[in-house]
C-alpha positions in Angstrom: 25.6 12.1 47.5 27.0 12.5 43.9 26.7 8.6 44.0 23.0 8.7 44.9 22.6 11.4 42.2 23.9 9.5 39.5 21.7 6.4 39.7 18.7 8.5 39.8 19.7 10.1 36.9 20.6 6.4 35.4 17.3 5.1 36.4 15.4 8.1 35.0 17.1 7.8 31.6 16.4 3.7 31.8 12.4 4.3 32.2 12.6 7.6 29.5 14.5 5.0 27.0 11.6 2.2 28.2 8.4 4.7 27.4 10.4 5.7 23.9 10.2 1.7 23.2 6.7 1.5 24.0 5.7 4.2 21.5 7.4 3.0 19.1 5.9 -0.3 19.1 2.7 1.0 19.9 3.0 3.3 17.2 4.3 1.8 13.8 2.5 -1.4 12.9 4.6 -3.6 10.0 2.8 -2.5 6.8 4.0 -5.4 3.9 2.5 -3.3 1.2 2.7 0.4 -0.2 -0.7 2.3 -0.2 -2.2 3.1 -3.9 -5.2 5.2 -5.6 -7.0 4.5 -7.7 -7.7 7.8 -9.6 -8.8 6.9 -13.2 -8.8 4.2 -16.0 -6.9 3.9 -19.2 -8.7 5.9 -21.6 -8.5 7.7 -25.3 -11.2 10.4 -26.2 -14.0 7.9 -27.2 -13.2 5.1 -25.3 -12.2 4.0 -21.8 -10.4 0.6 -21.2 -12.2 -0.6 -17.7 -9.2 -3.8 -17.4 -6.7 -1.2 -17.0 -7.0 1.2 -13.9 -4.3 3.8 -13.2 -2.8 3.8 -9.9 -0.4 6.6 -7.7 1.3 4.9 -5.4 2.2 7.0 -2.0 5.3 8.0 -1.8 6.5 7.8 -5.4 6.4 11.2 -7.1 9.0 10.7 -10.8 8.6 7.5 -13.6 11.7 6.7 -12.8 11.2 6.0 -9.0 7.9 4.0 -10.4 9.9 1.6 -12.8 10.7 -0.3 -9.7 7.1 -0.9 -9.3 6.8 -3.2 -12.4 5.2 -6.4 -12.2 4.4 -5.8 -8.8 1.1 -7.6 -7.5 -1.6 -4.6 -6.9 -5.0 -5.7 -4.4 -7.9 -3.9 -4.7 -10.2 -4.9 -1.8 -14.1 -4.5 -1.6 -16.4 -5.7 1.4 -18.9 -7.8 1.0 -21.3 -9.4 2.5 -21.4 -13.4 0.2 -19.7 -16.0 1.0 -17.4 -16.7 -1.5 -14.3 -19.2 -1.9 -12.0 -19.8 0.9 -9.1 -18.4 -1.4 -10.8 -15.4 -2.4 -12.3 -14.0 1.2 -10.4 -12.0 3.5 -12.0 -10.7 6.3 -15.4 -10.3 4.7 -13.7 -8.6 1.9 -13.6 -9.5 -1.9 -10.4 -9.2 -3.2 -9.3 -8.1 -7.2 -5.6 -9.0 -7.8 -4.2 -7.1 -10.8 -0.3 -6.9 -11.7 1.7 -3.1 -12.8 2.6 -3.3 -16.2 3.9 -0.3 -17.0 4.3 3.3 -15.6 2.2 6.2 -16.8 3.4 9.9 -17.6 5.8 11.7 -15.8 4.7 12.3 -11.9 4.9 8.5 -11.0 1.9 7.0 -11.9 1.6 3.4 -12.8 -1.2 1.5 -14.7 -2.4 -1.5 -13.7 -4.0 -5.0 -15.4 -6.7 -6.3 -13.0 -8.2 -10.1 -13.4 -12.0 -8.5 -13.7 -12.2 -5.3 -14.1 -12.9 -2.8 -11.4 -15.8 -1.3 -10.9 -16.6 2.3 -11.0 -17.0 2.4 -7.0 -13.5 2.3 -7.7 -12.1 5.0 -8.5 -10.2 7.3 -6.1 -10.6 4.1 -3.8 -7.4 2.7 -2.0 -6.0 0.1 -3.2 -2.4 -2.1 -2.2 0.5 -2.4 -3.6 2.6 -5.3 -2.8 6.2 -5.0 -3.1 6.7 -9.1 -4.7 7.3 -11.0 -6.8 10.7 -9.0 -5.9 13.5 -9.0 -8.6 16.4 -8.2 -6.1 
């Protein structure tokens, strides 16, 4: 009996461990990129500079944990609904590469140097934040 006991017990622990794996990979999809907002662009009292957007990146809160950040690739994606260039298009969506050149006050934001500059639709719109070219 105690033998019959312990391979139920084994075979309930097996499928318990099984269902845990399934969640898991149901669960957490492989993100390459850290999510960003857009909240604002660079800006003085009398004049705003649309080329450079600033940026909080989730999960970074001090400008010290955002100086690892520079020169990181940022993508801003808009749908659209033109055909544009093959190396432009993703998915129907337009995409605006910019690059992090440097951070911005003390709670970890970052501001950013986009090709074009974005549009006001813009702001407080996500945007990604690749994590390349990598200097480790």
């Amino acid at each position: 009996k105690t033998g019959e006991t312990e391979k139920k017990k084994k075979k309930k622990k097996i499928s318990q461990n099984n269902k845990m794996a399934e969640k898991i990979t149901k669960s957490n999809k492989v993100r390459l990129y850290s999510r960003g907002r857009i909240y604002s662009y660079k800006r003085r009292r009398n004049t705003t500079h649309n080329k450079r957007s600033l940026v909080r990146i989730e999960g970074v809160k001090d400008a010290k944990a955002a100086q690892f950040y520079l020169g990181k690739r940022v993508a801003y994606l808009t749908e659209t609904n033109k055909k544009l260039a093959a190396d432009k298009q993703v998915d129907g969506k337009k995409v605006t590469w910019g690059k992090i050149v440097k951070t911005h006050g003390d709670k970890g934001a970052v501001e950013v140097t986009f090709a074009t500059p974005v549009d006001g639709n813009s702001l407080g719109a996500e945007c990604r934040v690749f994590l390349y070219p990598s200097s480790i």
